[in-house]
C-alpha positions as CSV (number, residue, x, y, z in Angstrom):
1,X,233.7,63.0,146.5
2,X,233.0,66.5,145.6
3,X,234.6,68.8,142.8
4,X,233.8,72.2,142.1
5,X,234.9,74.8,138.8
6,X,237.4,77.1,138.2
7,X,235.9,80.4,139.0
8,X,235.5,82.3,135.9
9,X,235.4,86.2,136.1
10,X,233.6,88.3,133.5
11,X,235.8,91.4,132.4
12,X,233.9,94.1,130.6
13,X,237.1,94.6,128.3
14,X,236.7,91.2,126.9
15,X,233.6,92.3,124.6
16,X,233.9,95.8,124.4
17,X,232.1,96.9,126.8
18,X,232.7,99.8,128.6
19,X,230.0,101.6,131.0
20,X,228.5,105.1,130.5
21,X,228.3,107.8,132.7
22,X,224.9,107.4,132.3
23,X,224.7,103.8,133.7
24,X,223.9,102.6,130.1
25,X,226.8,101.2,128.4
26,X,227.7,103.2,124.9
27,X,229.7,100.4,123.1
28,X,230.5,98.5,119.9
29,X,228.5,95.8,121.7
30,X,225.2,96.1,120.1
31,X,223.5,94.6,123.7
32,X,225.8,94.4,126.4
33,X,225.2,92.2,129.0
34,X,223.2,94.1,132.0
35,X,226.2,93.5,134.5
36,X,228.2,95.5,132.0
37,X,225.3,97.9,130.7
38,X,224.2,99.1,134.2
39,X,227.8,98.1,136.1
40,X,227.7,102.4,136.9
41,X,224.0,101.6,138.9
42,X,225.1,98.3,140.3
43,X,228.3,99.7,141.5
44,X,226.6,102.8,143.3
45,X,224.1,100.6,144.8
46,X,226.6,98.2,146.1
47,X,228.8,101.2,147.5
48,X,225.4,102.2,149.0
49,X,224.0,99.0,150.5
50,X,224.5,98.5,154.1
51,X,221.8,96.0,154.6
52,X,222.1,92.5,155.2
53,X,223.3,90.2,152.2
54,X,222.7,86.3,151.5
55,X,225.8,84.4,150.4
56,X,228.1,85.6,147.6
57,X,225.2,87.9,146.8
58,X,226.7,91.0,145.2
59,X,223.7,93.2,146.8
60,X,221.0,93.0,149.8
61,X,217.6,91.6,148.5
62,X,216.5,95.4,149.4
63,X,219.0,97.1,146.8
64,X,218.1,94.3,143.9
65,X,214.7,94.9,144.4
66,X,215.5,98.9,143.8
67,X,217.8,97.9,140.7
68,X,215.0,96.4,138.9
69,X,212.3,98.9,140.2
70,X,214.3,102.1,140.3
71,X,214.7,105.1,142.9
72,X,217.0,108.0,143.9
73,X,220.0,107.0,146.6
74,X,220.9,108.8,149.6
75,X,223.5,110.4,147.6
76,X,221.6,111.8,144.8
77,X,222.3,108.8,142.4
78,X,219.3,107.9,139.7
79,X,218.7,104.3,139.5
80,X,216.7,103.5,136.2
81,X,213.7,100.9,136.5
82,X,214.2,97.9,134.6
83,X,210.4,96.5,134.8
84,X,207.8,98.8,135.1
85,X,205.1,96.7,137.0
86,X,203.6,95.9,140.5
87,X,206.1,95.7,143.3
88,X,205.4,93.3,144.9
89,X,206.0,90.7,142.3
90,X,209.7,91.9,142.0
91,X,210.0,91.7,146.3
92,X,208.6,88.0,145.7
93,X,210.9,86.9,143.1
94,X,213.9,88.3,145.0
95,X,213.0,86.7,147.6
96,X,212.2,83.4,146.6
97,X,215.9,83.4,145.3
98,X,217.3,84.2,148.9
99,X,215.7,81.0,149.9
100,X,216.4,77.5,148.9
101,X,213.8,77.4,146.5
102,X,214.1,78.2,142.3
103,X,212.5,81.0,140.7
104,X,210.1,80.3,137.7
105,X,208.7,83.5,135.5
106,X,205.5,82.7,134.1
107,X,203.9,84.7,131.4
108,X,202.3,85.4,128.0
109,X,205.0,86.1,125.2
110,X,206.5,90.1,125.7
111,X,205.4,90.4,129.5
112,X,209.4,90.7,130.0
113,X,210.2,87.5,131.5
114,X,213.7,87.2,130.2
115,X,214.5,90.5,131.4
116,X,213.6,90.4,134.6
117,X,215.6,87.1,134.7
118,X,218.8,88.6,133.1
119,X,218.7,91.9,135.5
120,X,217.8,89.4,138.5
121,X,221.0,87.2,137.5
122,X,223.0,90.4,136.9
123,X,221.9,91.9,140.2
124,X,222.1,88.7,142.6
125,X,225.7,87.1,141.1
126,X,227.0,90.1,139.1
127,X,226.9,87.6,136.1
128,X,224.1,87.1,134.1
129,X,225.4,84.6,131.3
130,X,225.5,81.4,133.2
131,X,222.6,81.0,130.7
132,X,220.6,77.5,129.1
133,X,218.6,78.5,126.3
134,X,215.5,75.8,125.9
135,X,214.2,74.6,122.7
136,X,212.9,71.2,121.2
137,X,216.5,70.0,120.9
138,X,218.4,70.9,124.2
139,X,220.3,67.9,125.4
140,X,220.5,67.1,129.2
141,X,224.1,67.6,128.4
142,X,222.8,71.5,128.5
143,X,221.8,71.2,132.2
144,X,224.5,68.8,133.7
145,X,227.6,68.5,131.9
146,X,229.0,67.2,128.8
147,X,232.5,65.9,127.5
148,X,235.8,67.0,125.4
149,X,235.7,63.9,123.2
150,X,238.7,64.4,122.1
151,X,240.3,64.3,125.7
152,X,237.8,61.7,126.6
153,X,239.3,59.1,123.7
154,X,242.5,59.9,124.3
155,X,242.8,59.1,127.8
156,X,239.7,58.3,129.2
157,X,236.7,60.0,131.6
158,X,238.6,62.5,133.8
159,X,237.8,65.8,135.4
160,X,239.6,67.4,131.9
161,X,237.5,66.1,130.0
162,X,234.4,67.1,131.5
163,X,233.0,69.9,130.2
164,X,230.4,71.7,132.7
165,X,227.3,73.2,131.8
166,X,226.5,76.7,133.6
167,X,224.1,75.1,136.0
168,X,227.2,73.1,136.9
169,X,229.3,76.3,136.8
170,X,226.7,78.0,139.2
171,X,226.2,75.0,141.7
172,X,230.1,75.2,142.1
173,X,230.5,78.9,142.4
174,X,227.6,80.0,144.3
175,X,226.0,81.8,141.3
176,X,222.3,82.5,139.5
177,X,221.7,80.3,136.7
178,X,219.0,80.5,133.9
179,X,217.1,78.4,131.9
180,X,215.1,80.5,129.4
181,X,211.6,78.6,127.8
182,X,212.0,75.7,130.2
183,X,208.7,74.1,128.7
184,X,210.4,74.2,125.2
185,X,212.9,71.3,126.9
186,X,212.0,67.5,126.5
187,X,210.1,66.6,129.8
188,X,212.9,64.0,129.9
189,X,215.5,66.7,129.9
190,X,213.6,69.2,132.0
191,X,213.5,66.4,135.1
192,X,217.5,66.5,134.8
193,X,216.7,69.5,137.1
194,X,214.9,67.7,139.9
195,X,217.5,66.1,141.8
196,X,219.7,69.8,141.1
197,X,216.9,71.6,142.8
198,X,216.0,69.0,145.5
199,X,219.3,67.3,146.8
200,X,221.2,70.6,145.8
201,X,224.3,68.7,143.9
202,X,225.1,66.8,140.1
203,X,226.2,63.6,140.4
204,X,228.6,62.7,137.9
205,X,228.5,58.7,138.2
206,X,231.3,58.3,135.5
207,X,234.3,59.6,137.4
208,X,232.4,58.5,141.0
209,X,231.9,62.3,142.0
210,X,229.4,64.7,142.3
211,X,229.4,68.5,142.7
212,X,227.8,70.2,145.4
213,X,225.6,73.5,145.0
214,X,227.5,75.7,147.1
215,X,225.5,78.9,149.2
216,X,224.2,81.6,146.8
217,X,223.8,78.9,144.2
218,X,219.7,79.2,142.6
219,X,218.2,79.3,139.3
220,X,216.2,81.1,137.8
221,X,213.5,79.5,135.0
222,X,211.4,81.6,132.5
223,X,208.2,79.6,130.7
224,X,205.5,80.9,128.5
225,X,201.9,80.4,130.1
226,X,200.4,80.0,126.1
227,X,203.1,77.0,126.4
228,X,201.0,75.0,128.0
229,X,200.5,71.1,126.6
230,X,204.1,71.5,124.7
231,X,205.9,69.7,127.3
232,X,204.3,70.7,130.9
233,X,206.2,70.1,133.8
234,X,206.1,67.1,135.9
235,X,204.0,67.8,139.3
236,X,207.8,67.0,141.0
237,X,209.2,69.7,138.9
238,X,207.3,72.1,139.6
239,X,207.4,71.1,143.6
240,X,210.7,72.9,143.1
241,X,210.0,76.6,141.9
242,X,208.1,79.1,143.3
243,X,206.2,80.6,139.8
244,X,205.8,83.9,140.3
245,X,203.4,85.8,137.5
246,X,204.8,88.2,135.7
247,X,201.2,90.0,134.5
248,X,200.9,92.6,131.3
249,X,201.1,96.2,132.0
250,X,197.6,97.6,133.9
251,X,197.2,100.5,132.4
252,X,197.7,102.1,128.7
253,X,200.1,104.6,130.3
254,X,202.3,102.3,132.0
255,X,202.6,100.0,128.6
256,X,203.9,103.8,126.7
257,X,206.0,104.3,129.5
258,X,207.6,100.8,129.0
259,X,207.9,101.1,125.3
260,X,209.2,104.8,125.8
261,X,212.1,103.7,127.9
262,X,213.0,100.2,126.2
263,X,212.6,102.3,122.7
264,X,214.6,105.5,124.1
265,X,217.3,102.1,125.0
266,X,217.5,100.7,121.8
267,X,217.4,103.6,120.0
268,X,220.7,105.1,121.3
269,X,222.5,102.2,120.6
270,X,221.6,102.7,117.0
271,X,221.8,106.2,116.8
272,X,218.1,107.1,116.3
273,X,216.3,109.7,116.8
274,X,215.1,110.8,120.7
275,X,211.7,108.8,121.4
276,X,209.7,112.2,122.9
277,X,209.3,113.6,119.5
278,X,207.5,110.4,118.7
279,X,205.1,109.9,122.0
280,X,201.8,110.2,120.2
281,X,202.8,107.7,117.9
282,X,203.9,105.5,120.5
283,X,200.7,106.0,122.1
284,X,198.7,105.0,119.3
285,X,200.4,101.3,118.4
286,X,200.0,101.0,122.4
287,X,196.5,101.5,122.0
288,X,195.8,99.3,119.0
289,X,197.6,96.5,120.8
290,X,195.8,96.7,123.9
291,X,192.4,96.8,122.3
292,X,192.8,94.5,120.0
293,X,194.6,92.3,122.7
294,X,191.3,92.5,125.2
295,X,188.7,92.7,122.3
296,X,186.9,95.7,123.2
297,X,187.7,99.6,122.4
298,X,189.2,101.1,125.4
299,X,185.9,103.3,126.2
300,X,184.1,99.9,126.0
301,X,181.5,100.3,123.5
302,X,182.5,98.6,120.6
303,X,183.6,94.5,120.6
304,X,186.3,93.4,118.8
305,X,188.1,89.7,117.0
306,X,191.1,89.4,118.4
307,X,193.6,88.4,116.4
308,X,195.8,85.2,116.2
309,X,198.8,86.9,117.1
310,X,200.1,88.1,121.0
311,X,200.1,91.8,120.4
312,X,202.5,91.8,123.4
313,X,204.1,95.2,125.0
314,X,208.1,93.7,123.6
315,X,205.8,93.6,119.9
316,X,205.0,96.9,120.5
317,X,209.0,97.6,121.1
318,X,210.0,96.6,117.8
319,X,207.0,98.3,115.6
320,X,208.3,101.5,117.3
321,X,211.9,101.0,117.1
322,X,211.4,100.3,113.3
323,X,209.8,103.3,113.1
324,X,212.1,105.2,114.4
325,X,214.7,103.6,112.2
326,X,212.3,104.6,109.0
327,X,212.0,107.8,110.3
328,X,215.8,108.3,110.7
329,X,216.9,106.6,107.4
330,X,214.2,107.9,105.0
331,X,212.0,110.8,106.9
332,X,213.2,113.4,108.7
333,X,213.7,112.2,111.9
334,X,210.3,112.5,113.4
335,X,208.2,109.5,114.0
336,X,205.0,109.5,111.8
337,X,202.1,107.5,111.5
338,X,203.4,105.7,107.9
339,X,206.4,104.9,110.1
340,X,204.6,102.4,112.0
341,X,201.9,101.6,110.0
342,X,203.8,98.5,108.0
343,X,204.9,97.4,111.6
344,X,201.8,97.1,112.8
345,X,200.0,95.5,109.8
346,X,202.7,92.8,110.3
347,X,202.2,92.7,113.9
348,X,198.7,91.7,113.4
349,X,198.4,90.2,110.1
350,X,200.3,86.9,111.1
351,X,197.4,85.0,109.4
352,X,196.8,86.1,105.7
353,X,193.3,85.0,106.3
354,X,191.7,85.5,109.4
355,X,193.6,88.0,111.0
356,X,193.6,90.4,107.8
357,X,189.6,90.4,108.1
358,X,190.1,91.2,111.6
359,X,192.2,94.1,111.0
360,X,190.0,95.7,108.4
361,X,186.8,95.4,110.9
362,X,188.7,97.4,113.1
363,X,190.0,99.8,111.0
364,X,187.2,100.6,109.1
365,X,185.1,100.3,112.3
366,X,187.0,101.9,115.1
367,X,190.4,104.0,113.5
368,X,188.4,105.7,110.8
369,X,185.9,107.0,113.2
370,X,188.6,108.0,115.6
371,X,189.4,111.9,115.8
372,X,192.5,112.6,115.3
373,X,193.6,109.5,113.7
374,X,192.6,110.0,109.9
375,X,196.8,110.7,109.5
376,X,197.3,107.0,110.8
377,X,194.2,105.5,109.1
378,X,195.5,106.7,105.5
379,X,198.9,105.5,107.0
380,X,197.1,102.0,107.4
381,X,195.5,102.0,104.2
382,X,198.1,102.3,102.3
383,X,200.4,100.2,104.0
384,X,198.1,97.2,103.5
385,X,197.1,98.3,99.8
């Protein structure tokens, strides 16, 4: 016997959000959900879209794949990339979740795996909340279902009582679920997923039912490769996903062009300054990341420790946005070298001891030798005085 959910609707009005001309919602939500942040974009590309669509999919795998990337429509209409990276990766995650198969992210902390997963989601179902978060604790009640115990004592197991979990809510409405960190979960809990993925329906042996995934149902996973040895996925597990890599950012001027726009993001949700009249600064924590990141000065003369922390490009988004925040609560506006300079110490310091020898050697070594940069060294200096 088969059951399947009510269909739930997400209304924009519920939270407060309320899209932008821009395509970037402007609303007392302090992050709106992408479907509702980019709804302008998603709507224009679905008025757009006369290619081919899978099942319940809101857009063509063409059109997601230009939501996430970014381009100019027929009509004149700006779409603004999401992930700044190679193309094909995006074509092969998009398609992988036109097929039968799940969709795992795979990636070193900040390489924007939960982004691509909530703009994929957003994109694909139009809904990207049907969302389990993993961690050390998350029950297999999280993935399959759980129960109103109050309903449940009262009169027994029933289809009221049941309380679905949104991989149940997906299978029954032909969404896009996520599980974000999926080797955080309890291998026990993680091979709840199996017969989800394989069989393509929940059994739910207390009321003699099951629900079946119907089309456009998938999943999307998201697991951090520096995981590895917390709780790996069974070899059946990962039989089921199609991992796709999601790699850091090639070149020093695609990782400022990614900070720029996620900063430039953030920062008009809080009201601070524009992120052009800090570029060079932006430039500089980009560079001290990366070359501290790959152990080597970017002209390759000097070797470097690395230190214990990920110096990854969403780190790099937070120094900056700090920054700006200094700059527009207690500077004038402009993003300076002191503004980022505590950032950055913390971003690299996470070990008092080793990493703090680390970041003298290469300040001493490579920032006070660098033209240019005797503003930012001082900055440094007196940050970790």
């Amino acid at each position: 016997m088969s059951v399947s959910a009510e269909p739930t609707s997400v209304d924009p009005r519920r939270n407060g959000s309320v899209p932008a001309d821009t395509g970037t919602a402007r609303t007392d939500t302090l992050r709106p959900h992408a479907e509702h942040a980019f709804a302008d974009e998603l709507a224009a590309l679905a008025a757009q879209d006369d290619r081919p669509r899978p099942a319940r999919w809101r857009l063509s795998p063409w059109a997601v794949a230009t939501y996430l990337l970014g381009g100019t429509l027929p009509d004149g209409t700006v779409i603004t990339p999401k992930y700044v990276g190679p193309r094909r990766v995006v074509e092969v995650a998009v398609t992988t979740l036109a097929t039968d198969r799940a969709l795992l992210l795979l990636g070193v902390p900040g390489t924007a795996k939960t982004w691509v997963s909530e703009h994929l989601a957003a994109a694909v179902s139009g809904d990207s909340t049907l969302l389990v978060q993993g961690t050390a604790g998350t029950p297999e009640e999280a993935i399959r279902y759980g129960w109103n115990y109050a309903r449940l004592l009262a009169h027994g197991p029933s289809r009221d009582a049941l309380v679905p979990s949104p991989v149940m809510r997906a299978m029954a409405e032909g969404r896009t679920a996520r599980v974000e960190e999926l080797t955080r979960i309890p291998a026990d809990v993680q091979d709840s997923l199996i017969t989800i993925l394989s069989e393509k329906t929940l059994p739910i042996p207390e009321l003699g039912q099951e629900v079946q995934a119907v089309r456009g149902f998938n999943l999307i996973a998201t697991a951090n490769d520096r995981d590895r040895g917390v709780n790996e996925l069974s070899s059946a597990l990962r039989r089921r996903f199609n991992t796709v890599v999601l790699p850091l950012p090639e070149t020093p001027e695609a990782e400022v062009d990614i900070v720029t726009r996620r900063v430039e993001q953030i920062g008009r949700s809080l009201d601070l300054p524009a992120v052009p009249d800090g570029v060079d600064e932006i430039r500089r924590v980009v560079t001290v990341f990366r070359e501290l990141r790959d152990g080597g000065t970017a002209d390759g003369r000097t070797k470097l420790k690395s230190p214990s922390g990920t110096l990854s490009t969403a780190e790099a988004i937070s120094v900056v946005t700090g920054g700006l925040a200094l700059a527009a609560h207690f500077g004038d506006g402009v993003l300076r070298a002191g503004d980022v300079a505590a950032g950055v110490l913390g971003a690299v310091v996470r070990d008092p001891a080793a990493d703090r020898v680390v970041w003298q050697e290469y300040l001493e070594t490579v920032v006070r030798e660098r033209d240019g940069w005797s503003d930012f060294y001082r900055a440094c200096r007196e940050a970790g005085a």
